[in-house]
MIKOL-939826 format. One record per residue: residue number from 0; x, z, y of N, C-alpha, C in turn; residue in three letters. Coordinates in pm, whole numbers. Layout:
! residues N
- num:npx:npz:npy:capx:capz:capy:cpx:cpz:cpy:residuo
- NUM:X:Z:Y:X:Z:Y:X:Z:Y:ALA .
...
END
This chain:
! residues 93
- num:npx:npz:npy:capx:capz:capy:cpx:cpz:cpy:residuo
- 0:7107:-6015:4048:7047:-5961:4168:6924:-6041:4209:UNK .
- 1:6960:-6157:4203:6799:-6229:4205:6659:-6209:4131:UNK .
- 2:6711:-6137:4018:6556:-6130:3928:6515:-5981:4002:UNK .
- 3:6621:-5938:4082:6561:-5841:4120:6484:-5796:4253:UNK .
- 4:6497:-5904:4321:6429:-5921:4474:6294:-5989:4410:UNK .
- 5:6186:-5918:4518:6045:-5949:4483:5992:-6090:4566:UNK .
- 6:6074:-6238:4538:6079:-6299:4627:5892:-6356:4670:UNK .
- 7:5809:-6312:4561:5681:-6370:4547:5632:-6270:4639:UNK .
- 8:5657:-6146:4607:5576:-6030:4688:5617:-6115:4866:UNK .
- 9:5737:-6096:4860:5798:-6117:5013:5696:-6250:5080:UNK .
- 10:5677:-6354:5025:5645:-6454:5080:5481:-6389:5082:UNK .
- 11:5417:-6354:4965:5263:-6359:5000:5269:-6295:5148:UNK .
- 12:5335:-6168:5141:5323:-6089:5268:5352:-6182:5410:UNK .
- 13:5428:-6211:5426:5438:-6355:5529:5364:-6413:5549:UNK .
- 14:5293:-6487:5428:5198:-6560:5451:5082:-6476:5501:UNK .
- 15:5075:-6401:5418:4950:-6273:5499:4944:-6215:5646:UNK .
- 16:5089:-6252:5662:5053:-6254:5833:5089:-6358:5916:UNK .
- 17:5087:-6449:5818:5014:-6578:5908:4910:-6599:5956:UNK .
- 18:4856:-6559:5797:4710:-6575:5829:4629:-6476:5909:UNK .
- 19:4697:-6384:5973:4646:-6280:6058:4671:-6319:6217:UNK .
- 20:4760:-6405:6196:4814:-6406:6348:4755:-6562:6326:UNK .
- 21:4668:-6648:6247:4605:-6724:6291:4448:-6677:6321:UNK .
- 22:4389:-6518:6286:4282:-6505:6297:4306:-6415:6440:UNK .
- 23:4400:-6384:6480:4434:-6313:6637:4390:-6455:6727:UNK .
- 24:4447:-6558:6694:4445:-6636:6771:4323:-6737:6807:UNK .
- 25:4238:-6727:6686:4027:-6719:6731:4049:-6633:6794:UNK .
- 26:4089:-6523:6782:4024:-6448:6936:4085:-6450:7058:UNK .
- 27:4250:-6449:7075:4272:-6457:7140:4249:-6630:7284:UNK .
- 28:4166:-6700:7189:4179:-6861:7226:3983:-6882:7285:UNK .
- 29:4018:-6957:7363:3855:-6964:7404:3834:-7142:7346:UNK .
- 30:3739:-7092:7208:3663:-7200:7146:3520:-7136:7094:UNK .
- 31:3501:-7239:6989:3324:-7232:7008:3277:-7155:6875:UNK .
- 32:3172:-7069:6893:3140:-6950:6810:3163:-7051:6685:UNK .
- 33:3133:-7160:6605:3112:-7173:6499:3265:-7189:6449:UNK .
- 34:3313:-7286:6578:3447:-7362:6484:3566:-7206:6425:UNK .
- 35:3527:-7112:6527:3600:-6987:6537:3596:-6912:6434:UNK .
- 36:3431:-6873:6371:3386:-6826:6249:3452:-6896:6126:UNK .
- 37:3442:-7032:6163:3469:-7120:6022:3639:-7086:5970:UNK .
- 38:3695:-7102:6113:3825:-7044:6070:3859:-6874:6008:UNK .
- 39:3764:-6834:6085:3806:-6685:6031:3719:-6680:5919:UNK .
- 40:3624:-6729:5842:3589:-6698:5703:3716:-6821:5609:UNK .
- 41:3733:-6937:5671:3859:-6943:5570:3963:-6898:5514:UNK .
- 42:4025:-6853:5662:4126:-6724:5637:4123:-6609:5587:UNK .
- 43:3989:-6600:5542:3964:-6452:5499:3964:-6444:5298:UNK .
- 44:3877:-6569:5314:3895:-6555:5173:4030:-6620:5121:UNK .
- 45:4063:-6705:5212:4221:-6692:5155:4310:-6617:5126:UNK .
- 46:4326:-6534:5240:4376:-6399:5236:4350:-6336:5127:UNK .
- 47:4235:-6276:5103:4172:-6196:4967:4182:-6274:4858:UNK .
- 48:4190:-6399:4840:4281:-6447:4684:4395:-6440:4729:UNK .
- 49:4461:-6435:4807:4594:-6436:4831:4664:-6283:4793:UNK .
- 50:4597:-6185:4820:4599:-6032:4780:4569:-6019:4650:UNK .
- 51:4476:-6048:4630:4448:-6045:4444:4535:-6121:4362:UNK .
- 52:4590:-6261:4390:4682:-6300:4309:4841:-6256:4325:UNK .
- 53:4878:-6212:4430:5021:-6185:4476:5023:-6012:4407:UNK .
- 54:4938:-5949:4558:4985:-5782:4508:4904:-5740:4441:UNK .
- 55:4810:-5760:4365:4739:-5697:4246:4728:-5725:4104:UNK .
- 56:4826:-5882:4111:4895:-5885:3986:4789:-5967:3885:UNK .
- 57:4679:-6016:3958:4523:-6067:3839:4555:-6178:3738:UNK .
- 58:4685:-6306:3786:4726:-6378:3692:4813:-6341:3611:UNK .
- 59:4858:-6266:3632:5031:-6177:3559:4937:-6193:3382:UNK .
- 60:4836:-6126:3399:4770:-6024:3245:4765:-6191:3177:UNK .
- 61:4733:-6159:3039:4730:-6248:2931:4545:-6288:2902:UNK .
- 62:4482:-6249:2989:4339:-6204:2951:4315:-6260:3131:UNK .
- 63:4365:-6357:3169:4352:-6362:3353:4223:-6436:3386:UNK .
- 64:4155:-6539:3256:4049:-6615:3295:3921:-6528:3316:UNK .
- 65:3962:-6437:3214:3811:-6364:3223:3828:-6220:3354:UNK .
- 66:3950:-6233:3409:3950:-6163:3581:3880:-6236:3673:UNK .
- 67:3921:-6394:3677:3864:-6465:3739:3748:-6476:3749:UNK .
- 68:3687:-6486:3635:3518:-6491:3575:3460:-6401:3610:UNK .
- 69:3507:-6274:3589:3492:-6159:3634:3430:-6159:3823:UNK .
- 70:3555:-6203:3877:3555:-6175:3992:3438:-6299:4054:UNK .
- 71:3488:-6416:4000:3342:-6503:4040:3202:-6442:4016:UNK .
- 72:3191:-6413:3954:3057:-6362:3899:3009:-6196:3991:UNK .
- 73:3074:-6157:4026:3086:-6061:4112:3043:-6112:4311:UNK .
- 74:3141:-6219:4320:3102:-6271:4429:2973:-6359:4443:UNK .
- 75:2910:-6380:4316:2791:-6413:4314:2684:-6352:4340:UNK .
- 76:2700:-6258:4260:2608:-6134:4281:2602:-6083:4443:UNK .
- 77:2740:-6063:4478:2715:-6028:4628:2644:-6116:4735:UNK .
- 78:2676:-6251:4712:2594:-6364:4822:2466:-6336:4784:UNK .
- 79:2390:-6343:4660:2255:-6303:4646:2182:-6216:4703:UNK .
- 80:2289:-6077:4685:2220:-5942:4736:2215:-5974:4892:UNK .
- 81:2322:-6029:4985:2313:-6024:5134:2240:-6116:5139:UNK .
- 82:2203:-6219:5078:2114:-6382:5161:1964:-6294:5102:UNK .
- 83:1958:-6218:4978:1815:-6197:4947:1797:-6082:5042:UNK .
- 84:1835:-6021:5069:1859:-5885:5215:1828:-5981:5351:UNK .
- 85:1868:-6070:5366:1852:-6118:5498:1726:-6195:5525:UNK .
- 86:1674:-6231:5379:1560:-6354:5352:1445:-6245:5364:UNK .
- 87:1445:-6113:5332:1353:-5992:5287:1341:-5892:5442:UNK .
- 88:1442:-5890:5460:1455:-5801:5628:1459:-5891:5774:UNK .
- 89:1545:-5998:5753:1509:-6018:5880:1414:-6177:5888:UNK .
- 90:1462:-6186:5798:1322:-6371:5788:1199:-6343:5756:UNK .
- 91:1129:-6209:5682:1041:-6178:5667:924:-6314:5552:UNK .
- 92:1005:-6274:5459:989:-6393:5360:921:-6341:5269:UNK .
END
């Protein structure tokens, strides 16, 4: 009966709303725009490896480095496109 409870699924999910009910609580809490942000972009990308490795299964495959690589290389591309978007539209660079 044990191999059959999803004890990994169960906990990410927990933890996933930890980390939700620690990003309720930047808002619900009066502190300062940065320290507030800093927490809620930690939690965020935690969260989202926390989703990708738990319920989407990305280390499970036999082929997992090149998901990773994959996915780094992806989040690269995206910081470029928004910082070169922001350097082009609103810095007027």
């Amino acid at each position: 009966m044990k191999e059959l409870f999803p004890a990994k699924q169960v906990m990410g999910f927990v933890f996933s709303l930890i980390l939700t009910a620690v990003a309720l609580l930047v808002h619900f809490t009066d502190m300062s725009f940065s320290f507030g942000m800093t927490i809620l972009l930690i939690t965020a990308f935690v969260q989202a490896f926390l989703q990708l490795v738990v319920f989407m299964h990305a280390g499970e495959s036999k082929d997992g480095k090149s998901i990773y690589t994959t996915i780094f290389y992806g989040a690269i591309i995206a910081i470029v496109t928004v910082f070169g978007s922001l350097l082009i539209l609103l810095w007027d660079m």
